[in-house]
VOBA-1610 file (N, C-alpha, C; in pm, whole numbers, padded with zeros to 5 digits, always signed):
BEGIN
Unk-01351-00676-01131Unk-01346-00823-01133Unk-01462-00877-01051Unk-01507-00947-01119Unk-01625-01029-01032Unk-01593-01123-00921Unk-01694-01143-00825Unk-01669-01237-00673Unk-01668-01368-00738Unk-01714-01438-00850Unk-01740-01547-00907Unk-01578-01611-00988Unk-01491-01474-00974Unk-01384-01444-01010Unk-01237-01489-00917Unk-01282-01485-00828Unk-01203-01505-00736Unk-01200-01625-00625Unk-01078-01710-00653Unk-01109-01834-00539Unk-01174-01805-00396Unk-01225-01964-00361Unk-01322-01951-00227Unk-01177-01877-00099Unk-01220-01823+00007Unk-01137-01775+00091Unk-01086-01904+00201Unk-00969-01861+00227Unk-00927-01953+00358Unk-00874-01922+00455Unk-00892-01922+00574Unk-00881-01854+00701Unk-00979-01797+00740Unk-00948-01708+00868Unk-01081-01656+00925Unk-00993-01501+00925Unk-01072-01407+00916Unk-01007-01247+00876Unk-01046-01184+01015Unk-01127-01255+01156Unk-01143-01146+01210Unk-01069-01250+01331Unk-00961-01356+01305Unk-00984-01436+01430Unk-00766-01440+01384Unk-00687-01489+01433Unk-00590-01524+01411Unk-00511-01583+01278Unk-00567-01615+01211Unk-00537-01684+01090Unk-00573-01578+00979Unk-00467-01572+00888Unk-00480-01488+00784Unk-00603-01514+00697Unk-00669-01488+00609Unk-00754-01493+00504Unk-00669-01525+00360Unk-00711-01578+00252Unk-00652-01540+00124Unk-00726-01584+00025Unk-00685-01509-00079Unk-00815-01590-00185Unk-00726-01543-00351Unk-00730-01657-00456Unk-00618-01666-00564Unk-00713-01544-00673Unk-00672-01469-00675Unk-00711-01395-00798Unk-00661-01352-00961Unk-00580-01445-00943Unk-00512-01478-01103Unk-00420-01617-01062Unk-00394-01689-01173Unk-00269-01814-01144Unk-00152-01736-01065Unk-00127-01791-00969Unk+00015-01802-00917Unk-00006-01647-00826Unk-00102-01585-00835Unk-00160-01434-00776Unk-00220-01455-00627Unk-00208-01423-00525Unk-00323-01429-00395Unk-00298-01265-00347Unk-00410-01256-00270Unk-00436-01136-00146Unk-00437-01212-00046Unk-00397-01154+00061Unk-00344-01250+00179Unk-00432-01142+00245Unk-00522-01136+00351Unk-00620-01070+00426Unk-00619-01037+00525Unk-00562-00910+00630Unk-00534-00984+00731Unk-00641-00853+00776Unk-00700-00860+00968Unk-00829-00790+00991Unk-00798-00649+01035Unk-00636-00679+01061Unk-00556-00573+01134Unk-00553-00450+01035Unk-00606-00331+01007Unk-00580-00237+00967Unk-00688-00263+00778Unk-00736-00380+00756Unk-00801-00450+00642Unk-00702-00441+00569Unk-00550-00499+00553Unk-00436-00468+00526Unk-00451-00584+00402Unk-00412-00550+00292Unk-00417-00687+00185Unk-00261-00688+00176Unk-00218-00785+00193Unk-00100-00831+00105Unk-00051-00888-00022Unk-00006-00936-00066Unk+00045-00983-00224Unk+00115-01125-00195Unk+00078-01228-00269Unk+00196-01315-00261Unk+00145-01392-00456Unk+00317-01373-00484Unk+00325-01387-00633Unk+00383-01533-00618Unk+00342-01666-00696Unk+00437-01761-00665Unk+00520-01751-00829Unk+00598-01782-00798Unk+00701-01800-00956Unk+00706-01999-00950Unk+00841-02038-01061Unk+00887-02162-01049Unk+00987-02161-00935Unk+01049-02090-00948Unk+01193-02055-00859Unk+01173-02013-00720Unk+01061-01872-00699Unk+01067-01817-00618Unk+00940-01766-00548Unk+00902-01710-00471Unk+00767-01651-00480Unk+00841-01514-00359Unk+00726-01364-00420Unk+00723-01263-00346Unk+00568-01230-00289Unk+00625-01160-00180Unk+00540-01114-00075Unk+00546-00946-00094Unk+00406-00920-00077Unk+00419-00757-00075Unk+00321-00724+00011Unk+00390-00636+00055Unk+00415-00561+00249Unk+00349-00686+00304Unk+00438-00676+00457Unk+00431-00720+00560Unk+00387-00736+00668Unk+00289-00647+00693Unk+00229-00548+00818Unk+00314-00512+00906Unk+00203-00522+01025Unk+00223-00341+01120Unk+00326-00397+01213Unk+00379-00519+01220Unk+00447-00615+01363Unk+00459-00760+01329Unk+00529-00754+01429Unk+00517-00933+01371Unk+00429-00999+01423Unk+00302-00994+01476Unk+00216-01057+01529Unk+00157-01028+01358Unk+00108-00909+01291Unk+00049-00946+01199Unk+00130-01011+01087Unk+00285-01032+01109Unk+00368-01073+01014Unk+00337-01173+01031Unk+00338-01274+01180Unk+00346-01397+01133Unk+00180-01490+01110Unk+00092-01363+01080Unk-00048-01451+01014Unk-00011-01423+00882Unk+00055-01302+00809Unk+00082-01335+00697Unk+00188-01483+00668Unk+00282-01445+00715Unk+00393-01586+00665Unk+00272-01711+00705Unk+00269-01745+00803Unk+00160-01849+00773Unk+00049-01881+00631Unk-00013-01774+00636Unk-00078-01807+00488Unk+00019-01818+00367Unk+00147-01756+00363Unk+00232-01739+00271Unk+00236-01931+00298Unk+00315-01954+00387Unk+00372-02120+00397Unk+00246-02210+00315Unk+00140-02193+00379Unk+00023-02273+00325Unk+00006-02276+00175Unk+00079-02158+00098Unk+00056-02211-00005Unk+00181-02213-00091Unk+00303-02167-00057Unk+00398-02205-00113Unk+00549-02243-00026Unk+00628-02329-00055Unk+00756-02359+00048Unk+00865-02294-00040Unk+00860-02199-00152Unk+00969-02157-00221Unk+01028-02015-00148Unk+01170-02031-00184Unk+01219-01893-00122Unk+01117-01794-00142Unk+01183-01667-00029Unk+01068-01559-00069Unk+01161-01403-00081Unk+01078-01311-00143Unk+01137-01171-00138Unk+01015-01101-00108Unk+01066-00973-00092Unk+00981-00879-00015Unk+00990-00802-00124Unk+00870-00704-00126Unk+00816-00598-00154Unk+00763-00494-00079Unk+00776-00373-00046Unk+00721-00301+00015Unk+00639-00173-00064Unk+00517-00157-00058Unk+00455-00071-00191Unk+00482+00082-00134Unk+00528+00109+00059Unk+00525+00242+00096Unk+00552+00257+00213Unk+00638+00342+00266Unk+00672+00301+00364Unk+00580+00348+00556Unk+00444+00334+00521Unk+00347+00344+00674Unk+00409+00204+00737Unk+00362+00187+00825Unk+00384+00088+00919Unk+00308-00016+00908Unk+00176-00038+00818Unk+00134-00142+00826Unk+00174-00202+00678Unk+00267-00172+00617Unk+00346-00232+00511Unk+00445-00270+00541Unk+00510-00202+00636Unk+00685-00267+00630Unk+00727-00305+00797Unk+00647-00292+00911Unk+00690-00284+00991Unk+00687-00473+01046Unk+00647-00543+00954Unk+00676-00677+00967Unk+00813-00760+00871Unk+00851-00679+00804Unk+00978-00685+00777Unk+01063-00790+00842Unk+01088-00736+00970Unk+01223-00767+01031Unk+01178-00955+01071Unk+01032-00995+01094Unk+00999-01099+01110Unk+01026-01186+00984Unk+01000-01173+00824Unk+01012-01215+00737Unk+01182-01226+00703Unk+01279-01118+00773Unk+01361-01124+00737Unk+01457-01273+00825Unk+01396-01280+00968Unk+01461-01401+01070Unk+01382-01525+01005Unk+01300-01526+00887Unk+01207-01657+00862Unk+01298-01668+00700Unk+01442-01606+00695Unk+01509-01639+00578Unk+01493-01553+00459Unk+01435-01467+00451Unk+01448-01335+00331Unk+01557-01217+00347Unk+01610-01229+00236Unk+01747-01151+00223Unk+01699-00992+00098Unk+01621-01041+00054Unk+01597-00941-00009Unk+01478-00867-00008Unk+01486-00718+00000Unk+01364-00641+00083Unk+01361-00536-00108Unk+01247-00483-00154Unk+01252-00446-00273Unk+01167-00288-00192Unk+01188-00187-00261Unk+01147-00036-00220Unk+01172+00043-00280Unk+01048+00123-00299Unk+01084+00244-00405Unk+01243+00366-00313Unk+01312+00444-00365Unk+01395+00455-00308Unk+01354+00602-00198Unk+01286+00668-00211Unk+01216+00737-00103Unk+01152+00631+00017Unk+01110+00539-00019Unk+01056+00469+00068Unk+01148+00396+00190Unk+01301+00350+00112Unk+01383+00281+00182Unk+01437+00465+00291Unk+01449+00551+00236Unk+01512+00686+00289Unk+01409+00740+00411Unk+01266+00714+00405Unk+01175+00782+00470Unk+01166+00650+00613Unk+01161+00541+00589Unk+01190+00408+00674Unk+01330+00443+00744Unk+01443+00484+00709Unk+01586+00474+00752Unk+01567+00638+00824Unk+01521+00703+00804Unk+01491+00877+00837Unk+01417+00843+00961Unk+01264+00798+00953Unk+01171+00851+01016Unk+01058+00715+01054Unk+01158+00590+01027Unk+01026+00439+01103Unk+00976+00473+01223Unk+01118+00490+01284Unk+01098+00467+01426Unk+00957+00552+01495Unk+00974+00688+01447Unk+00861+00769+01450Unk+00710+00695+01478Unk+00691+00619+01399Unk+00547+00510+01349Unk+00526+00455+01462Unk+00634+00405+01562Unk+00608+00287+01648Unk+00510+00343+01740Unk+00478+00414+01743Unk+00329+00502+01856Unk+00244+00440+01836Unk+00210+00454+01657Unk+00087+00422+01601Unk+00041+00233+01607Unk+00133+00204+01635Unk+00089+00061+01608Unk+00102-00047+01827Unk+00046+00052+01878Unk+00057+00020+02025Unk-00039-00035+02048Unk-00156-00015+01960Unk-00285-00083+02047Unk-00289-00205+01981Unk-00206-00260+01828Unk-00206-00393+01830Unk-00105-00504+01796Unk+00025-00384+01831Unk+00141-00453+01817Unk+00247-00371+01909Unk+00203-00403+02077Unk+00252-00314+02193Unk+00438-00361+02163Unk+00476-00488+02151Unk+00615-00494+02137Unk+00674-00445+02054Unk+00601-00401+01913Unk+00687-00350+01801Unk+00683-00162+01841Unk+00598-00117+01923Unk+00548+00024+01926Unk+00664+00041+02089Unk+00657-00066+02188Unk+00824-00022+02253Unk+00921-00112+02200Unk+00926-00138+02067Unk+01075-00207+02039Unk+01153-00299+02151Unk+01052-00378+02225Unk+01096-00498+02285Unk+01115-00617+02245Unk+01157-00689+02276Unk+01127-00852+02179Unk+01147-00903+02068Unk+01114-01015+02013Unk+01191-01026+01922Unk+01116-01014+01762Unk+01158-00968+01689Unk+01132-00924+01515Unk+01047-00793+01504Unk+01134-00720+01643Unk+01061-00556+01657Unk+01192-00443+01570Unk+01257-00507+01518Unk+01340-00409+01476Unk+01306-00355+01323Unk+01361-00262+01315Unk+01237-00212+01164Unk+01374-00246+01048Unk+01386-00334+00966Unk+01437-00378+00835Unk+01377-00292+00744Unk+01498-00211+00654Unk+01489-00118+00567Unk+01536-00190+00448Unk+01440-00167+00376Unk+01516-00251+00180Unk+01623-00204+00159Unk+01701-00291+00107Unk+01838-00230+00065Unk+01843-00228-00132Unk+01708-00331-00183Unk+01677-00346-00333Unk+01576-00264-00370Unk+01669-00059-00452Unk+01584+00010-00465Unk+01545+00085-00554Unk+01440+00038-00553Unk+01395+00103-00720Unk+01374+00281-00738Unk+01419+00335-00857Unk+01401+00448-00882Unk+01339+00492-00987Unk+01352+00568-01095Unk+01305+00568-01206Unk+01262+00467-01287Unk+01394+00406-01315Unk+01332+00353-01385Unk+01296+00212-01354Unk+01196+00130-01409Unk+01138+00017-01379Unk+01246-00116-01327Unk+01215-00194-01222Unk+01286-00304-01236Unk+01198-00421-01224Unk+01264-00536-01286Unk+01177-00691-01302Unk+01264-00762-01242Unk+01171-00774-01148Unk+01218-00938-01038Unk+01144-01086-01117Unk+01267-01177-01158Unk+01234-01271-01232Unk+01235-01378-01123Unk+01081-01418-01087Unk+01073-01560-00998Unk+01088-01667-01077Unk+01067-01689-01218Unk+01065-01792-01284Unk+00923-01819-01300Unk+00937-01829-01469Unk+00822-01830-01529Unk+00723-01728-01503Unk+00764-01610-01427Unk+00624-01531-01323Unk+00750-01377-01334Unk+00737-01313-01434Unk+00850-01200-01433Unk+00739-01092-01328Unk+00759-01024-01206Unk+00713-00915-01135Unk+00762-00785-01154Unk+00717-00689-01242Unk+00754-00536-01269Unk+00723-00490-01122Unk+00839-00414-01112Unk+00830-00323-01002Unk+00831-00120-01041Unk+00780-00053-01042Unk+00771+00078-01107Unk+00673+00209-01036Unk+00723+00326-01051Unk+00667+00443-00977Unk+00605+00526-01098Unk+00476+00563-01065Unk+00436+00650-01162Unk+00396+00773-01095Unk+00467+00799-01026Unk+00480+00980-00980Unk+00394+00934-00824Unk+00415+01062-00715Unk+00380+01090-00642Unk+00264+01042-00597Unk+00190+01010-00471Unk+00065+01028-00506Unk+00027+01016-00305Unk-00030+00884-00300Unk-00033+00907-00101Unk+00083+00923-00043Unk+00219+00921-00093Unk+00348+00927-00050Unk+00443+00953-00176Unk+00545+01047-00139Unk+00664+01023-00263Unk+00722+00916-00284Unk+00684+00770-00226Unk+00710+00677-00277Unk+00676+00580-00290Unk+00535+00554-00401Unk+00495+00494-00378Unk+00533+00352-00493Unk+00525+00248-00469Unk+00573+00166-00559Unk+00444+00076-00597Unk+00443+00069-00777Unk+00295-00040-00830Unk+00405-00189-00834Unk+00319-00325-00829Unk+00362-00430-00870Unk+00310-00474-00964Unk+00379-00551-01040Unk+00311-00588-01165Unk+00326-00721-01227Unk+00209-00817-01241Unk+00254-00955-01278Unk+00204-00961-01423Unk+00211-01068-01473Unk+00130-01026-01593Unk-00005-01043-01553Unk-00094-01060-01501Unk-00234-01051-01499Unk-00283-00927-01376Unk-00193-00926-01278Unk-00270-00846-01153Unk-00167-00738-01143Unk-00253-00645-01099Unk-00182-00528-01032Unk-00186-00465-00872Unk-00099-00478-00804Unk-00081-00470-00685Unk-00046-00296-00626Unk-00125-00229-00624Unk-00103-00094-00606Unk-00117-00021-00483Unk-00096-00081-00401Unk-00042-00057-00289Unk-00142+00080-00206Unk-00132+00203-00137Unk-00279+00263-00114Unk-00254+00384-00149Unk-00212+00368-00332Unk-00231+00476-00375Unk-00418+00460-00416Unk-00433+00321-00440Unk-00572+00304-00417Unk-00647+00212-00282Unk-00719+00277-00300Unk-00803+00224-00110Unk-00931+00192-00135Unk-00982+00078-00093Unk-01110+00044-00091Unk-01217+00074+00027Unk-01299+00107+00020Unk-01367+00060+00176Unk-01356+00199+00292Unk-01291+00331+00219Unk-01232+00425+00325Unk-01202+00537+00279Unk-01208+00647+00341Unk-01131+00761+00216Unk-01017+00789+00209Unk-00926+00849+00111Unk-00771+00840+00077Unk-00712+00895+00212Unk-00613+00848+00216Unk-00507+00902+00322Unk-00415+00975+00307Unk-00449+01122+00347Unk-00376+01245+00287Unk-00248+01277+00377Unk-00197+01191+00472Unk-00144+01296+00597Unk+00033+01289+00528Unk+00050+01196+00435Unk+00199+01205+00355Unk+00201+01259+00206Unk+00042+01281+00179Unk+00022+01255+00042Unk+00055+01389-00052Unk+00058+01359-00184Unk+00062+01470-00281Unk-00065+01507-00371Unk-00168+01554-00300Unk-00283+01519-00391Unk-00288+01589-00557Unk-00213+01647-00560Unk-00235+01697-00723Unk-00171+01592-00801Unk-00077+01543-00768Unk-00005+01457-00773Unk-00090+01332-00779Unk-00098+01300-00672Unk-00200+01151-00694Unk-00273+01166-00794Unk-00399+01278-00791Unk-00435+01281-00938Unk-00404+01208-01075Unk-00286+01304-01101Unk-00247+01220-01226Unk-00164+01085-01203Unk-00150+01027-01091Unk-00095+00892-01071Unk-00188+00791-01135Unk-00312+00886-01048Unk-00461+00784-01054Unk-00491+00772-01188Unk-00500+00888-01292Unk-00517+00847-01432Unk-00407+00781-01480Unk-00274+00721-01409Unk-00192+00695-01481Unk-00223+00558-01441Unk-00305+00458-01338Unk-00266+00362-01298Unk-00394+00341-01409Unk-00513+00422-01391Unk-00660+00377-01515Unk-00600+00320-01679Unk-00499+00442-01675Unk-00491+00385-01829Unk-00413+00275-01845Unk-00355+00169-01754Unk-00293+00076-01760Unk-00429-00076-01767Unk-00553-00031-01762Unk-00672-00144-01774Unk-00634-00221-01876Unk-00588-00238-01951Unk-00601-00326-02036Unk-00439-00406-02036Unk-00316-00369-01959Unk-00231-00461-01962Unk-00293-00563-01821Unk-00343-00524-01707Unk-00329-00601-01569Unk-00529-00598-01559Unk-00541-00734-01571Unk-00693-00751-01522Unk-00739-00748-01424Unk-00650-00734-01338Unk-00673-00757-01165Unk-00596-00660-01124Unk-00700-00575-01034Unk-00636-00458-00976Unk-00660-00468-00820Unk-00572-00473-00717Unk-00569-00513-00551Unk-00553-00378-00538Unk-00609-00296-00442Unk-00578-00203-00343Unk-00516-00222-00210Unk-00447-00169-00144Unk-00357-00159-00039Unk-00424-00207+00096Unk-00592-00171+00109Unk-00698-00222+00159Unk-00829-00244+00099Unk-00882-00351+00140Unk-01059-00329+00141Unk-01003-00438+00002Unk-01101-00480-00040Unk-01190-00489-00162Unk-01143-00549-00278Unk-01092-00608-00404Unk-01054-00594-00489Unk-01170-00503-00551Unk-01086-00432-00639Unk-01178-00304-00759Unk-01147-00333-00899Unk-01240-00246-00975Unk-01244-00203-01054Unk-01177-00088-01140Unk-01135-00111-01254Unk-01076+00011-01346Unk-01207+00110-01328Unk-01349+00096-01332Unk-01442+00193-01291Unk-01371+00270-01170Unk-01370+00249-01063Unk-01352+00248-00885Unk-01230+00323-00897Unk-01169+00308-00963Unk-01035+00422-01002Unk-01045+00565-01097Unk-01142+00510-01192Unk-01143+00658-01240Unk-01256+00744-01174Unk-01338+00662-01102Unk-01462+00742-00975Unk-01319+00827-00868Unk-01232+00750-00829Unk-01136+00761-00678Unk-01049+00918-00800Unk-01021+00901-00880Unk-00929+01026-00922Unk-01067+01158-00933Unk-01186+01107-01000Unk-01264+01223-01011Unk-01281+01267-00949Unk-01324+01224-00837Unk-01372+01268-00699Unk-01245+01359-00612Unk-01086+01325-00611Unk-00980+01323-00548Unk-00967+01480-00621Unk-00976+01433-00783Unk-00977+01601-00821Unk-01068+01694-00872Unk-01185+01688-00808Unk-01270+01814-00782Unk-01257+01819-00627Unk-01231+01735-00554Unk-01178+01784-00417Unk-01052+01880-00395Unk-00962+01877-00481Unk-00834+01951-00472Unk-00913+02055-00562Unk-00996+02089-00639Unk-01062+02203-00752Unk-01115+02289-00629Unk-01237+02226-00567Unk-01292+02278-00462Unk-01197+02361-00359Unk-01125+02254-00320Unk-01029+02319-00177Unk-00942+02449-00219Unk-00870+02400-00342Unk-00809+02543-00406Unk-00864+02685-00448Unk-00982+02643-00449Unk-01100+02774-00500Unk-01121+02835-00307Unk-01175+02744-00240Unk-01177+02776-00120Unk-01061+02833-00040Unk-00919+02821-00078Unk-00819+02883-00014Unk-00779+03023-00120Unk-00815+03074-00183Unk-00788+03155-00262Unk-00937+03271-00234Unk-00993+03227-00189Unk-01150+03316-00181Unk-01138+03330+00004Unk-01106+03226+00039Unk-01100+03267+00218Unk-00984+03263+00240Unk-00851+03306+00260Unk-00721+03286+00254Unk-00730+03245+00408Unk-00800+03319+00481Unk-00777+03342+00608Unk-00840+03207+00686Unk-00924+03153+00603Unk-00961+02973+00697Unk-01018+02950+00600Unk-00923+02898+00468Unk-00993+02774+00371Unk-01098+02673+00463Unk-01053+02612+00585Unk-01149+02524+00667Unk-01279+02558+00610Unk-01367+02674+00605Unk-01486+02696+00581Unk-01525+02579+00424Unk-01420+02522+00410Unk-01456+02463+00269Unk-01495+02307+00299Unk-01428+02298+00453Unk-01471+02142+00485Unk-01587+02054+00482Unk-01701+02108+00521Unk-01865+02045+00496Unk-01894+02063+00347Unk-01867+02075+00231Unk-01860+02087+00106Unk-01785+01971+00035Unk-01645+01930+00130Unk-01535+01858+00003Unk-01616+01687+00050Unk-01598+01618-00065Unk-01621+01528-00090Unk-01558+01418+00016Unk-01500+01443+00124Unk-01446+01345+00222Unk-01524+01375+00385Unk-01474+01302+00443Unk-01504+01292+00571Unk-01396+01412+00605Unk-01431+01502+00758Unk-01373+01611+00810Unk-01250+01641+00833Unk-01232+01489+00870Unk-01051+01460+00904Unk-00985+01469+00823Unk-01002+01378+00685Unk-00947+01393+00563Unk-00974+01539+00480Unk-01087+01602+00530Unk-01081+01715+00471Unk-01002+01840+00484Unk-00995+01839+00605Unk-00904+01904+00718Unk-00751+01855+00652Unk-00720+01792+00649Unk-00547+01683+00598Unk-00547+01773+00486Unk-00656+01731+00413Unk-00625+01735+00243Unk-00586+01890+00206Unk-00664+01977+00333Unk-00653+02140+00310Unk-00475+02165+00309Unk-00447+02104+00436Unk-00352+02189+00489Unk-00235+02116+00442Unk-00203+01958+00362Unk-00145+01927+00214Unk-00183+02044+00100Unk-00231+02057+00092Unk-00268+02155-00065Unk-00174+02320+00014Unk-00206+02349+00156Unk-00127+02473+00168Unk-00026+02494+00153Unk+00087+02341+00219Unk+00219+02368+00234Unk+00288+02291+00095Unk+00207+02218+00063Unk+00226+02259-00141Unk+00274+02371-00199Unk+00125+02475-00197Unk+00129+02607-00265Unk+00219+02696-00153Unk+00245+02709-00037Unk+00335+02738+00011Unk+00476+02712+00063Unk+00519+02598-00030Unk+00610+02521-00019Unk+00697+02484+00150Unk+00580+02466+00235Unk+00612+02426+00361Unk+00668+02313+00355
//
C-alpha cells in the first residue's frame, strides 16, 4: 500500500500521545513508540474493536486515548498473541468498560498458565505492571475464544473475521479480518527480524504462504510492528524464513554436535539465529 494511501498521522509516536493514521474506512493503526507496537481499531455502527493493548497501562492508556479521539462507541478487545506487549494492557481497557476480551484459545491458556512470567520483561517501561502494584496491573485473560474454526464479531455494518491459520511465532496466533484490512498480528513484523523464542518456524512457513495467498480478499495488510507492508514483504518474509530453516536443518544434520557453526551464514541477526537453531532442535527432538 502506498504512503499517499494512508491518512495524515496524529499524535506524536516518540512523546506521550499515541500516533494513528486511517488505512481503510472505519480501519486505523494506532502507533504507539513503546516496543513500535501497532494496534487495530475497527469502528462498526454499533460498536468498534481494539486489537492488542500493550505492554501496561501506561501504554494502554495512550492507546485508549487515541481510541476515544476517534470513536465514543462501545469497545471489544482483540488480542492477536499472547507476549506482553499485546495483552498486558488489558486489564486497563477492561476498568475503561470492556467486557469482552476475544483470543485465539492457546493464547487465553498460555496468558492464564504463564502471563505472570512476562512481568520482568516489561520493567524498564512499565515498572508497576512488571511488580504488579497499582492500579490496571492485573493481567485480564479473554474469556471469547476462538478455535478452529473462524468466528465473526458483528460491530454493525463492519462484520470482523477472527481466524488461525496454523502455528507460526506462537501456537496461537490469531489474523483479524475486516473487509478491506488485515490485521496480523507478529506473525508478520516490519522493521526487525522474526521473533523465534515461542515460535514454530516450519510452521510459520506455511502460515506465511497462507496469509500471501489471501492478497486479493484484504488490501491492507498491518503487521504487529513497524510499517504497513506489502503482499511482496510477505512472500520475501516466508522465503527468506524458509531457506533459513533449509539452511539450519542441513547445518544440524552435518554438525550434530554445534549446528551454531551455521549462525554467520543464516539470514538473521545472531540472536535470532541462535533462537531459530535451538526452536528447530527441540522440534526435531520433540523437547
Amino acid at each position: 500500500m502506498s504512503a499517499a494511501a494512508e491518512a495524515e498521522h496524529n499524535g506524536d509516536e516518540t512523546g506521550d500521545k499515541a500516533a494513528y493514521v486511517q488505512v481503510a474506512p472505519g480501519n486505523y493503526v494506532i502507533r504507539t513508540s513503546t516496543y513500535r507496537l501497532n494496534s487495530g481499531l475497527v469502528i462498526g455502527r454499533d460498536k468498534a474493536m481494539v486489537i492488542d493493548t500493550g505492554a501496561g497501562p501506561r501504554q494502554a492508556r495512550q492507546i485508549y486515548t487515541a481510541v476515544r479521539e476517534l470513536t465514543k462507541l462501545p469497545l471489544v478487545v482483540v488480542n492477536t498473541h499472547s507476549h506482553y506487549a499485546h495483552v498486558f494492557g488489558n486489564e486497563f481497557f477492561a476498568q475503561n468498560g470492556v467486557h469482552e476480551f476475544y483470543a485465539h484459545r492457546n493464547c487465553g491458556h498460555d496468558m492464564a498458565e504463564n502471563g505472570a512470567l512476562q512481568r520482568e520483561l516489561v520493567a524498564a517501561t512499565e515498572p508497576e505492571m512488571a511488580a504488579a502494584t497499582g492500579r490496571h496491573t492485573g493481567i485480564r485473560v479473554p474469556t471469547r475464544l476462538v478455535d478452529a474454526a473462524p468466528v465473526t464479531v458483528e460491530l454493525g455494518n463492519m462484520p470482523v473475521k477472527l481466524f488461525h491459520l496454523g502455528r507460526g511465532h506462537t501456537d496461537g496466533d490469531l489474523l483479524v479480518g475486516t473487509p478491506s484490512t488485515l490485521f496480523a498480528g507478529d506473525l508478520v513484523e516490519q522493521g526487525s527480524y522474526p521473533q523465534f523464542e515461542d515460535s514454530y518456524p516450519r510452521d510459520w512457513v506455511d502460515t506465511l504462504r497462507r496469509i500471501s495467498a489471501l492478497r486479493h480478499e484484504y488490501e491492507v495488510l498491518v503487521p504487529g510492528h513497524g510499517q504497513t507492508v506489502s503482499y511482496a514483504f510477505v512472500k520475501s518474509m516466508w522465503e527468506t524464513m524458509a531457506l533459513a530453516v533449509r539452511m539450519a536443518s542441513t547445518a544440524s544434520r552435518e554438525t550434530p554436535a554445534d549446528s551454531t557453526k551455521a549462525i554467520p551464514i543464516l539470514p538473521y541477526g545472531p540472536v535470532q539465529s541462535r533462537i531459530l537453531l535451538e526452536r528447530l532442535t527441540r522440534a526435531r527432538t520433540g523437547g
